[in-house]
N, C-alpha and C positions, 0 to 999 in steps of 0.2 A: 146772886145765887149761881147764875151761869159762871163766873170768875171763878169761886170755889168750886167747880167741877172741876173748870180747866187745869186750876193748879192740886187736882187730884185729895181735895181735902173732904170732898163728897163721895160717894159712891153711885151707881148707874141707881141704883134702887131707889137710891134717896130721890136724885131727880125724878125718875121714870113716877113715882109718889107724890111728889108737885106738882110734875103737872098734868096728871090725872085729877088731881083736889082741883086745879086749873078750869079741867075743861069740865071735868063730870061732878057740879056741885051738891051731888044726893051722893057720891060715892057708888052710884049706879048707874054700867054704863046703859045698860038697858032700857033703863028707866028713864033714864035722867033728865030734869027741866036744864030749860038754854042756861049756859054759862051768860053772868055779866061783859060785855062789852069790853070791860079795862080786861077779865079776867083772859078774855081770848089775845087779846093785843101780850099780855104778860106771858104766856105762852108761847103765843110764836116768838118772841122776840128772847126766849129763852133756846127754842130750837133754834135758833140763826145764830143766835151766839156758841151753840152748843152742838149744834148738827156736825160738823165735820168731825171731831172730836169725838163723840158719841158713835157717830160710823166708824171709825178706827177702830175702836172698841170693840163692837160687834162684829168685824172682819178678825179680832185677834183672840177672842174667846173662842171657848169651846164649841160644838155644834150644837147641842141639846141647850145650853145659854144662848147662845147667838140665835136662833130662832124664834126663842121667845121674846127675846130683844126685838128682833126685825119685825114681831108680829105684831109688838107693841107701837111700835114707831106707825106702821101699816096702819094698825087702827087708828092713831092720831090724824092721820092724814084721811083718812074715811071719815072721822067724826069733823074734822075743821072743812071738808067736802060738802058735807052734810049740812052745816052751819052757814052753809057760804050763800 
């Protein structure tokens, strides 16, 4: 899945959509019971393949997008903190 971001045949939403289903298996971040095991390892290894890429992104959009982007990324790294 990371592949087809790279070669731009994804859009950020679609990812940023994956791997939220990833980490927050109720759809709630609030809420939400632990993701499985495989499912945090398929996440990160989606940001590692997708992180540099995805910053570009967000440095090259607009400001009111690019926030929300960074805020999301921000909470990813809070909730895999959290998990840790």
């Amino acid at each position: 899945m990371g592949h087809l971001f790279l070669r731009q045949l994804l859009s950020v939403k679609v990812i940023t959509c994956v791997i939220e289903d990833l980490i927050y298996p109720n759809g709630d971040k609030l809420e939400s019971e632990y993701p499985h095991e495989f499912q945090i390892e398929c996440a990160l290894e989606l940001l590692i393949t997708i992180g540099y890429t995805l910053e570009i992104l967000c440095k090259q959009t607009p400001l009111r997008e690019k926030n929300g982007n960074a805020d999301r990324i921000r909470t990813y790294i809070a909730t895999f903190t959290h998990l840790k």
